[in-house]
Structure formats: structure tokens, C-alpha cells
C-alpha positions in Angstrom: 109.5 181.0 140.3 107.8 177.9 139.0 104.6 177.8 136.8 102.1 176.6 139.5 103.7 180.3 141.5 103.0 182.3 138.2 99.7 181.1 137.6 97.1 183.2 140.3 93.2 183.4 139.9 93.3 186.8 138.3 95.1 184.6 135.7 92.4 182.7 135.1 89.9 185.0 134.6 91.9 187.5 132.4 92.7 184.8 129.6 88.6 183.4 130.0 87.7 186.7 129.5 90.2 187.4 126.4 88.9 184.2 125.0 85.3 184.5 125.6 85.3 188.0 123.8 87.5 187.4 121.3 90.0 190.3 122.2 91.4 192.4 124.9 89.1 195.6 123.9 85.9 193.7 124.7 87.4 191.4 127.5 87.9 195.2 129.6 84.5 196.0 130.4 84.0 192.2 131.5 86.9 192.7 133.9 86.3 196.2 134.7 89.7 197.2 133.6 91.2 199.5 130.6 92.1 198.2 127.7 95.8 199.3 128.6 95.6 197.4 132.2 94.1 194.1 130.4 97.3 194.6 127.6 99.7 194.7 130.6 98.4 191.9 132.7 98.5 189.4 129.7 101.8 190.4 128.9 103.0 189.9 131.9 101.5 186.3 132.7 102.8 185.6 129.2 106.4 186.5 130.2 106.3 184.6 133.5 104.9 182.0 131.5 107.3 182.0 129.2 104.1 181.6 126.5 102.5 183.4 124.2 98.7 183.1 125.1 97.7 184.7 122.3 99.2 185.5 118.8 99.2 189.0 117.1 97.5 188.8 113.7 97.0 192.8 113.1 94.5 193.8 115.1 93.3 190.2 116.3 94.2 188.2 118.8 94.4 184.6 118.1 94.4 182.0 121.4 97.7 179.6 121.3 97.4 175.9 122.4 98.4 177.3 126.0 95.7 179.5 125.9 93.4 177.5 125.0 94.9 174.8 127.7 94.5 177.8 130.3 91.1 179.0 129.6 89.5 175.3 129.2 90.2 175.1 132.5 89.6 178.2 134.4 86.0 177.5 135.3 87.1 174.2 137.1 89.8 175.5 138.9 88.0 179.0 139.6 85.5 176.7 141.2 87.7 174.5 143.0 89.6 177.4 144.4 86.2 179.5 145.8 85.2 175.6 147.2 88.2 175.6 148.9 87.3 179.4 150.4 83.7 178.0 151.6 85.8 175.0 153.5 88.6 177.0 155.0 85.7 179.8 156.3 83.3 177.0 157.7 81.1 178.5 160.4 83.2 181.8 161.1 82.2 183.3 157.5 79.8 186.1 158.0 77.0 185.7 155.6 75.4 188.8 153.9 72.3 188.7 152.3 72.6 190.9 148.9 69.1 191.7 147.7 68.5 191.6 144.1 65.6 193.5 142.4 64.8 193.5 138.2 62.5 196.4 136.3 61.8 193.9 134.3 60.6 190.7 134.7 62.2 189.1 131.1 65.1 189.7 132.9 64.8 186.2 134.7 65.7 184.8 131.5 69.3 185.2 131.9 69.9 186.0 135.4 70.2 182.3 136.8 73.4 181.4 135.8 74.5 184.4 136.4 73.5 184.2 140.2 75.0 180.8 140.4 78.6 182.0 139.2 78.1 185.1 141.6 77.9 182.4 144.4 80.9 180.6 143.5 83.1 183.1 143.9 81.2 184.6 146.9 79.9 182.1 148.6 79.7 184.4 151.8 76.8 185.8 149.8 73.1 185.0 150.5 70.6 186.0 147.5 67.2 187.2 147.9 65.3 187.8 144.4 62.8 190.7 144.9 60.4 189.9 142.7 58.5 192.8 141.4 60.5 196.6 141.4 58.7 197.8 138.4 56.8 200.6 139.8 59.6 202.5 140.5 63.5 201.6 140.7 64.1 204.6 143.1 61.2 203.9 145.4 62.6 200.3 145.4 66.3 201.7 147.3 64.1 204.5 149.1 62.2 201.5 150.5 65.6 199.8 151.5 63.9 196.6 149.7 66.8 196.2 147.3 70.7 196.1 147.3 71.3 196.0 144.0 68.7 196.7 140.7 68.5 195.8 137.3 67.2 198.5 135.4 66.4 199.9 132.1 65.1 203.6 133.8 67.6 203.7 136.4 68.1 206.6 139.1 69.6 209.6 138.0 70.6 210.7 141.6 74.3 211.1 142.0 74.6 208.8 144.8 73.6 205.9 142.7 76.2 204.1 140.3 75.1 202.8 137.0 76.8 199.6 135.9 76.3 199.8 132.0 75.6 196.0 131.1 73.9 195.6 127.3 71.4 196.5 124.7 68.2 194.7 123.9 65.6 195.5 121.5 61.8 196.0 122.0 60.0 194.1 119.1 56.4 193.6 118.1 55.4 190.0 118.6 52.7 188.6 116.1 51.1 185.1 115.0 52.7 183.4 112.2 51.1 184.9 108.9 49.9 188.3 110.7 49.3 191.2 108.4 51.9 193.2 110.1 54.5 190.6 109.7 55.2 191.6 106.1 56.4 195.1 107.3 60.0 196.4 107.5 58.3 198.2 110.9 55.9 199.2 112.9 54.4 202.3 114.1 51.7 203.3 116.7 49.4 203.6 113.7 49.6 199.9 112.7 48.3 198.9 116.4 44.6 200.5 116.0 43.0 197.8 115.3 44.9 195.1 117.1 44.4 193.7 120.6 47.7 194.3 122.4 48.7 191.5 124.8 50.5 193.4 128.3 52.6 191.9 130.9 54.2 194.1 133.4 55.7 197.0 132.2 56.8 200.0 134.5 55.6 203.2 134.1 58.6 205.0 133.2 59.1 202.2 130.5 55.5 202.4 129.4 55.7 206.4 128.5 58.9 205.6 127.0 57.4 203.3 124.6 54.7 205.6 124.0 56.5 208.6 123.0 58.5 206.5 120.5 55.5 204.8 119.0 53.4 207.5 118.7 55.3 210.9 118.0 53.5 213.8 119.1 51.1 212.4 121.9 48.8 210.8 119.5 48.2 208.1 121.9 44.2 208.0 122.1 43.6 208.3 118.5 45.8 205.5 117.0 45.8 203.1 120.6 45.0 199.9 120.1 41.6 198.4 119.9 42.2 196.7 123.1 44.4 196.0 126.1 44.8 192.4 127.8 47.2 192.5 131.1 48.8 189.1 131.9 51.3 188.9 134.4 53.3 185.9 133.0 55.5 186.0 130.1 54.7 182.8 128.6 51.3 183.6 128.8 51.6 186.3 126.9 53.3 184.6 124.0 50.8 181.8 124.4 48.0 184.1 123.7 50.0 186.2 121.3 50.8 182.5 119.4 47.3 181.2 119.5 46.3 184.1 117.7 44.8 186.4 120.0 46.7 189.8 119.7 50.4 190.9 119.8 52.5 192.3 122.0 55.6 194.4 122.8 58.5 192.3 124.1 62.1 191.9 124.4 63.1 190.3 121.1 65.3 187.5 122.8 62.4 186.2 124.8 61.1 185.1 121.0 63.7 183.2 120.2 62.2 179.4 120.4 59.0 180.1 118.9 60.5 182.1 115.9 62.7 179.2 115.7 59.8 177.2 115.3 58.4 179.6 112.9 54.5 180.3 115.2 55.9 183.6 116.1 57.0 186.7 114.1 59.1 189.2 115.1 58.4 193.4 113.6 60.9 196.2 114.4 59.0 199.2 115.9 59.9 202.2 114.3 62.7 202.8 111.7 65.4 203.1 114.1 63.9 200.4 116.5 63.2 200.4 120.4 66.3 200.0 122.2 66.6 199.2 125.9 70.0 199.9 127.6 70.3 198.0 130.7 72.0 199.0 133.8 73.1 197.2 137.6 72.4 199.9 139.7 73.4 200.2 143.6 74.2 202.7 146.0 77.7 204.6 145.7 78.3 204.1 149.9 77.0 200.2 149.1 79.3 197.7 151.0 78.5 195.2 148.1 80.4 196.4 146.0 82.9 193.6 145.2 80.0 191.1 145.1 77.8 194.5 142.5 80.7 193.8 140.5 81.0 190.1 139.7 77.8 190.4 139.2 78.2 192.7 136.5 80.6 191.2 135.1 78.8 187.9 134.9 75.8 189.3 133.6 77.8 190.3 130.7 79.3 186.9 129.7 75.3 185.9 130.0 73.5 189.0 128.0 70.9 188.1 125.3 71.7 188.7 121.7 70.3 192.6 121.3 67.1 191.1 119.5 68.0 187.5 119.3 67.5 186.9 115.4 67.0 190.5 113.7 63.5 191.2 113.3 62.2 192.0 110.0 
């Protein structure tokens, strides 16, 4: 068997993903494989090879020359190869149209690419964003108005599956210089006084936030002073920047403007506000295959949990 004979696409993507997550534990979510499966995959390229990929250092795997060789240039020849697929389909491939819906709309921070390296490898694929699911995820698949969901509330209904994809962290954006910004957190208390600044939050995501920030159902006595709705993001953080209020956001969308120093970042609570998102899609769903790459690229593009911690 020659080299070019060992070497298939499942190749590829195995030592990207090794590379890209620094180890074979955390490379098996990304290709939806055990850690035992991933083990015995790279150690069988590796003998056909006649390589090591990677060296053993304890518990670490360090990428050899060759692996580093291989992995440089999976993403061109990944591409080349799903190209190729488009050509050799031509007019016979039967397009499907996979309808993609978000709870959230940060979430179109780091979906793009994502879509894009969906579409390589299934080209057959057409994409239709649904833009606005938050009222309800489940009314959303009721409603047949999306194939696939990303959610932070998702169904519980047994004929859904869950796709776990990655934490984020709710944080309490304030102008630079703030009086909050000097706290380790913040609590429902802290907002009575402040005008808080709203995009579109869904109401399973909104009580969720409430019971967290104020224990007890304490809601009307420590609220906040007053509510602004604004359905774009940057708005928000334009008002919350200029100085006129905070608000409760993802902590990655911060990430430029605390880099420029006119935003602050406050944990709220002790423990924080965590968000665990999900790709969510029917169990009898004929997407599957493409649900999957998805997941998996969504992954490789996740936000850090609160982009720089807050404080």
C-alpha cells in the first residue's frame, strides 16, 4: 500500500482535530468518537504511515514534524476534496435546505465560519438562517420553522437530541469607571438604581436570570430603576459605553471594547451565570450527518467561556 492509499479524509480530520485540541481526550467530542476509538484510529494511520504523529510525553501528546506536515494541510486538501464532490455531482446532486434557528441572537458572533466549513463538506446543503426563535425553541420545531436549533433552554422531549457544544458566561456590562466595576460581583441588589440596557432575551432565559439574580422572588423590590429594549447588540453596548446604563450580556461579545478599556466586565453572582449551549434537532431528523459537522464545527469556533475573566 503506498502513502497517498493510507492517507483517507478521516485522516485528515483526526490529526486537525488532535492538533487543534491539544490531545486525543478533547479532540473526541470534536469528532464525536471515544477517547478509545480516537486512540485506535491514530495508531493505526501512524503504523500505515510508518510515523509517529505524535510523541508520548506522559500524559501529552506532542505533534512530530509529520504531524504537523499533515495537519497544515488538511484544510486545503479537505477543501479540494469536498470541491471535487460539488464537480463530480453537478446538476444530479439533490439540494436540501437545512434550516437553522439560534435562542440567542449573540450567537451570530461565531456561527459564520462555522456555516461556511459546514458547506464545504456538504455542499448538497442549502442554509436558511431563521432569524428570531427566542420565544420559544419548542414552538420553533412544532412550527416546522427550524431543522436544527441553537439553544441554551433546549427541549426536554425525548424525541429531541441535545448536542452539548460549550459554556459561556453571562456578565454585567458597565461604562468604564462605573461604581459597580470595583466589585468582585454583582447581585440583583446592585441593579436598583441602574437603567438596565435589554436586547432580546427569551423568556425561559429571562426567568432564569431572575431566579439567579434575585434569590427568593425579590424581583419588584430590588429591579432596576429602569428598562431600555434594543433589539441590536451593538446598540446595546453603544448605549451601555456612552454611559447610559448596563446590561446583561454574554461576556465574549465584550471582548473589543474591554480591550479598549470603555467597557467593564462584573461577574453576577459568586458562582457566576453560566449558559450551557446545545444543537438541538429531531431524533427521526434526516440531517443528521450535516447536525453533526455542524456540531463539530461549532466547537473548533466556541467563544472563550467569558472572553477575558471578569472581575
Amino acid at each position: 500500500m503506498s502513502v497517498t492509499d493510507a492517507l483517507d479524509a478521516r485522516d485528515l480530520r483526526l490529526v486537525r482535530a488532535i492538533a487543534e485540541a491539544g490531545g486525543v481526550t478533547r479532540a473526541a467530542p470534536r469528532l464525536h468518537l471515544s477517547q478509545s476509538a480516537v486512540s485506535h484510529q491514530l495508531r493505526g494511520l501512524e503504523e500505515r504511515l510508518g510515523v509517529e504523529l505524535f510523541e508520548r510525553e506522559g500524559r501529552h501528546l506532542v505533534i512530530t514534524r509529520a504531524g504537523a506536515r499533515l495537519s497544515e494541510c488538511a484544510p486545503e486538501v479537505l477543501e479540494r476534496l469536498a470541491s471535487l464532490a460539488r464537480e463530480v455531482r453537478g446538476a444530479k446532486t439533490e439540494r436540501v435546505k437545512l434550516r437553522v434557528g439560534t435562542e440567542c441572537y449573540t450567537a451570530y458572533h461565531w456561527v459564520p465560519r462555522a456555516l461556511r466549513a459546514l458547506h464545504a463538506e456538504h455542499p448538497e446543503i442549502d442554509l436558511d438562517l431563521v432569524p428570531d426563535v427566542l420565544t420559544s425553541c419548542q414552538s420553533a420545531f412544532d412550527e416546522r420553522q427550524v431543522d436544527v436549533a441553537l439553544a441554551v433552554s433546549a427541549p426536554r422531549s425525548q424525541s429531541f437530541e441535545r448536542i452539548r457544544l460549550f459554556d459561556d458566561e453571562l456578565v454585567l456590562a458597565v461604562p468604564r469607571g462605573h461604581a459597580l466595576s470595583g466589585k468582585r460581583f454583582a447581585v440583583g441588589s446592585d441593579l436598583g438604581k441602574e437603567t438596565l440596557i435589554m436586547g432580546h432575551v427569551g423568556p425561559g432565559e429571562r426567568e432564569r436570570v431572575q431566579k439567579l439574580l434575585f434569590p427568593g422572588g425579590k424581583v419588584r423590590a430590588s429591579s432596576p430603576a429602569r428598562v431600555i429594549r434594543v433589539p441590536v447588540a451593538e446598540a446595546v453596548l453603544d448605549l451601555v459605553e456612552a454611559g447610559f446604563g448596563v446590561s446583561i450580556l454574554p461576556g465574549f461579545t465584550l471582548d473589543g471594547r474591554r480591550a479598549r478599556g470603555s467597557i467593564e466586565a462584573v461577574r453576577l453572582t459568586r458562582a457566576g451565570i453560566v449558559r450551557t449551549w446545545s444543537l438541538v434537532l429531531r431524533k427521526d431528523s434526516r440531517l443528521q450527518a450535516a447536525a453533526r459537522t455542524l456540531a463539530a464545527e461549532l466547537r473548533a469556533e466556541r467563544p472563550s467561556r467569558v472572553g477575558r475573566r471578569a472581575r
